[in-house]
PyMOL CGO cylinders between C-alpha atoms (Angstrom):
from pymol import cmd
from pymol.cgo import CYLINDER

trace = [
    CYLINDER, -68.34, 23.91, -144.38, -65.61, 25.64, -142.48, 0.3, 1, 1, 1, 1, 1, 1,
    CYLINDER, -65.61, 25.64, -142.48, -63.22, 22.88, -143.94, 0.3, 1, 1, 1, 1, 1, 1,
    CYLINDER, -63.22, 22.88, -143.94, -64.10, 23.59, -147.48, 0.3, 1, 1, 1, 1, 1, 1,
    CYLINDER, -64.10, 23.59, -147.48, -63.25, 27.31, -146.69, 0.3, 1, 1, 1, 1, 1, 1,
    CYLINDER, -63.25, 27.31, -146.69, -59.84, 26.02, -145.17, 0.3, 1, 1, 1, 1, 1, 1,
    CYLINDER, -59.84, 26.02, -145.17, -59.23, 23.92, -148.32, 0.3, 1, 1, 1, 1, 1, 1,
    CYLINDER, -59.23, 23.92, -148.32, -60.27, 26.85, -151.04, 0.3, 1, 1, 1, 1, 1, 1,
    CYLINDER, -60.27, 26.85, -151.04, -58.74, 29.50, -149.86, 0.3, 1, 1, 1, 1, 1, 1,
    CYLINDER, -58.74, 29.50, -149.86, -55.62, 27.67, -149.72, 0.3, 1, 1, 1, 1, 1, 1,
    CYLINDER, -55.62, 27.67, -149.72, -55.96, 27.05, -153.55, 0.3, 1, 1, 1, 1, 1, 1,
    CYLINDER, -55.96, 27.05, -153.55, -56.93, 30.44, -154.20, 0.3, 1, 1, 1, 1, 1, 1,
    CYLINDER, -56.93, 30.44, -154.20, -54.20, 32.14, -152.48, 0.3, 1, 1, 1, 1, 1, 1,
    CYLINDER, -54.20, 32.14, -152.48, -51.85, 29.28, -154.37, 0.3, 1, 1, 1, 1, 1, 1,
    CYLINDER, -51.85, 29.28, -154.37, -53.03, 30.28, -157.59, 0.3, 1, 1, 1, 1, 1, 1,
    CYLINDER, -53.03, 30.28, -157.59, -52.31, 33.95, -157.17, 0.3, 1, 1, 1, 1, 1, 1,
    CYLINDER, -52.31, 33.95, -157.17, -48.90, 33.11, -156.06, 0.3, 1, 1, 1, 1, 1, 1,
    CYLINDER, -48.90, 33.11, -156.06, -47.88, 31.35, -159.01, 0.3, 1, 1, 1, 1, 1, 1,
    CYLINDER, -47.88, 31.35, -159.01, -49.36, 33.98, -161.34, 0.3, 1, 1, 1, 1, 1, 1,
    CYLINDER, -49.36, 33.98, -161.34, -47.42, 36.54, -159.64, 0.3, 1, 1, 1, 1, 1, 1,
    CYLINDER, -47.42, 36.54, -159.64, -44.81, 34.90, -159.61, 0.3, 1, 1, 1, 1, 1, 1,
    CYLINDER, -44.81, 34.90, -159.61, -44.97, 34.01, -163.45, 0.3, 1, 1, 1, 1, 1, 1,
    CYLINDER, -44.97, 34.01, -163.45, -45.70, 37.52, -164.36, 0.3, 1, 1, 1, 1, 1, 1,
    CYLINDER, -45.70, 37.52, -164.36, -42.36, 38.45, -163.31, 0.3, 1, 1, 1, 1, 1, 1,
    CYLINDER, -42.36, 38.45, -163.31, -44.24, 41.81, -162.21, 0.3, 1, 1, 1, 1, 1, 1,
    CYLINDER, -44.24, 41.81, -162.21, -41.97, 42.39, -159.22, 0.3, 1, 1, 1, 1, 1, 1,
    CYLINDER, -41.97, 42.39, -159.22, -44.68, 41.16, -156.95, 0.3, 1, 1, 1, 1, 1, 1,
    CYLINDER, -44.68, 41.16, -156.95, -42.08, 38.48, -155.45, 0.3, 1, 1, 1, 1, 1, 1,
    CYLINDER, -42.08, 38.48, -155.45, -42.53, 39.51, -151.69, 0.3, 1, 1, 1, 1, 1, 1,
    CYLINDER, -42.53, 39.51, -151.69, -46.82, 39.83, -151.83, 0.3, 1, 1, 1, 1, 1, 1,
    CYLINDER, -46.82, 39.83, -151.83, -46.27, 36.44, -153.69, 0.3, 1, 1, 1, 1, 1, 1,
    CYLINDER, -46.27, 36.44, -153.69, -44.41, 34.73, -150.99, 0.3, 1, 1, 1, 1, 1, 1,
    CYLINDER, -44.41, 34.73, -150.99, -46.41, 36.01, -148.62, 0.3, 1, 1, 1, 1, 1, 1,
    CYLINDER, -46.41, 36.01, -148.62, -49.46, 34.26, -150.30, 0.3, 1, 1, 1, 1, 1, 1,
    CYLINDER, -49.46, 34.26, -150.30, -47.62, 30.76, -150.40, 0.3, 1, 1, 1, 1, 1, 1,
    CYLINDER, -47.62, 30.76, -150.40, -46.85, 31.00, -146.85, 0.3, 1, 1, 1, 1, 1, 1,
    CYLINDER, -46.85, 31.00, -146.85, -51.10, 32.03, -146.24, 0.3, 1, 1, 1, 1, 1, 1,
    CYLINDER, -51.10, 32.03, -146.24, -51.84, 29.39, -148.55, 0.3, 1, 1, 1, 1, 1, 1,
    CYLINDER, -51.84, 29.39, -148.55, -49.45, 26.84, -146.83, 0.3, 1, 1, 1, 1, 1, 1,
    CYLINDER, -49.45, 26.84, -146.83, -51.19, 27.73, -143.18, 0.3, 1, 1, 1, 1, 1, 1,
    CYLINDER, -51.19, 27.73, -143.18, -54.48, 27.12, -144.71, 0.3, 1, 1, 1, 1, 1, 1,
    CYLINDER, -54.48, 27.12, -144.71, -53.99, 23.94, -146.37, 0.3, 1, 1, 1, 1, 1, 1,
    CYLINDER, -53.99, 23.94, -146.37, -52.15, 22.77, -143.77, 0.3, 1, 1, 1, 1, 1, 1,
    CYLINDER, -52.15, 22.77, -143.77, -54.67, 23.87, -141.30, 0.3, 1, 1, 1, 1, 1, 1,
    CYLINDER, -54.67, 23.87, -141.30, -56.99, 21.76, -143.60, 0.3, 1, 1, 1, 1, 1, 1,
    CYLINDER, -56.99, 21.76, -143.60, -54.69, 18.60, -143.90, 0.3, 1, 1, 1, 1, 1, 1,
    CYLINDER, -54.69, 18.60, -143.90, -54.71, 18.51, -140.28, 0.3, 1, 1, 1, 1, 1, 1,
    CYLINDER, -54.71, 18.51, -140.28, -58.26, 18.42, -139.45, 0.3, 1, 1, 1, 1, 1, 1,
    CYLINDER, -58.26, 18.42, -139.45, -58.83, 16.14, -142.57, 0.3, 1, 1, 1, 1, 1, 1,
    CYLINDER, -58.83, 16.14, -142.57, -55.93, 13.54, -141.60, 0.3, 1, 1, 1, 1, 1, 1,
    CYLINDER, -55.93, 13.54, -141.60, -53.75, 13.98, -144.56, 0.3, 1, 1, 1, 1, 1, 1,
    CYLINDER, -53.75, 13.98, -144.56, -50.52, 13.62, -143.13, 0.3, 1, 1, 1, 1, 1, 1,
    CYLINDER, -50.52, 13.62, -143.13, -48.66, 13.59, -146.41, 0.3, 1, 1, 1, 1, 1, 1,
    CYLINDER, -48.66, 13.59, -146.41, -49.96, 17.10, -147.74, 0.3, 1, 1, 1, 1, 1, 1,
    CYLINDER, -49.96, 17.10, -147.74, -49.35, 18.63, -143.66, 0.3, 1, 1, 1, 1, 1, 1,
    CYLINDER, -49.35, 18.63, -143.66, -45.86, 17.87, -144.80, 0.3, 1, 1, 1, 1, 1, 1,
    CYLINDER, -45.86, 17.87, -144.80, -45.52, 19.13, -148.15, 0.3, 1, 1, 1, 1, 1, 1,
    CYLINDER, -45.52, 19.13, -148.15, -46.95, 22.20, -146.71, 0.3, 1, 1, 1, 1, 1, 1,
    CYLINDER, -46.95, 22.20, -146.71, -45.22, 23.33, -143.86, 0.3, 1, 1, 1, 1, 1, 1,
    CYLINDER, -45.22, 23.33, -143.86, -42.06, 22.76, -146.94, 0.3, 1, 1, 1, 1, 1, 1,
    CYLINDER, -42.06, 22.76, -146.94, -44.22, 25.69, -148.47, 0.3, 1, 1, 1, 1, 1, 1,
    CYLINDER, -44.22, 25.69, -148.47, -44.68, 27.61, -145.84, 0.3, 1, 1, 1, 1, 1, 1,
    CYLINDER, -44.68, 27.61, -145.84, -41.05, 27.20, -145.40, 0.3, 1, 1, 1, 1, 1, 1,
    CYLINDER, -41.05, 27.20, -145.40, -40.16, 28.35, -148.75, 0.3, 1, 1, 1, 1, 1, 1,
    CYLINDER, -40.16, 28.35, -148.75, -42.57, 31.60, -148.43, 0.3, 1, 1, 1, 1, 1, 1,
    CYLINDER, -42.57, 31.60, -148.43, -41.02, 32.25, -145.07, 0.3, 1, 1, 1, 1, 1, 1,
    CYLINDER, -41.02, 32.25, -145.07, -37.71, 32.32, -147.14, 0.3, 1, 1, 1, 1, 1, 1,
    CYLINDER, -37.71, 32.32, -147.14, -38.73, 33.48, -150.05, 0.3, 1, 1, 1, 1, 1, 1,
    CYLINDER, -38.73, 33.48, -150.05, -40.18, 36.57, -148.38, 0.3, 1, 1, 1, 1, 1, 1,
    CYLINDER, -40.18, 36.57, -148.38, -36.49, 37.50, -146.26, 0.3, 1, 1, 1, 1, 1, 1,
    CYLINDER, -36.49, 37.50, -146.26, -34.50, 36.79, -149.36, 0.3, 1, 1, 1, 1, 1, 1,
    CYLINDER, -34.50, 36.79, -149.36, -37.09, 39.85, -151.67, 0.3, 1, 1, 1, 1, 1, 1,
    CYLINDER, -37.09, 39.85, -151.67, -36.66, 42.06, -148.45, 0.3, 1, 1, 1, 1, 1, 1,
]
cmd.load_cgo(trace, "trace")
């Protein structure tokens, strides 16, 4: 069950970001900051789970929220 959480949240927190992001509301930094939550808990997820190929694509994300978030300071 605790993987499920790992794996939903991470879409959750996802989803927010890109609305936030697409309502051009000047939420950039709070957004950022929810790809690079989202990236943790996916990747925390793709860990445990084996999925090699998504542990990559998210520590890219939580690369680009770690940016994201300096560069809206």
């Amino acid at each position: 069950m605790k993987i499920k959480i790992l794996e939903w949240s991470g879409v959750i927190t996802a989803i927010l970001y890109s609305l936030l992001v697409a309502f051009n509301i000047g939420a950039e930094f709070f957004a950022f900051f929810l790809l690079l939550i989202s990236a943790i808990l996916i990747g925390l997820w793709s860990f445990k789970e084996n999925h090699k190929g998504i542990l990559f694509l998210q520590l890219f994300y939580a690369t680009a929220g770690i940016i994201g978030m300096i560069r809206w300071f």
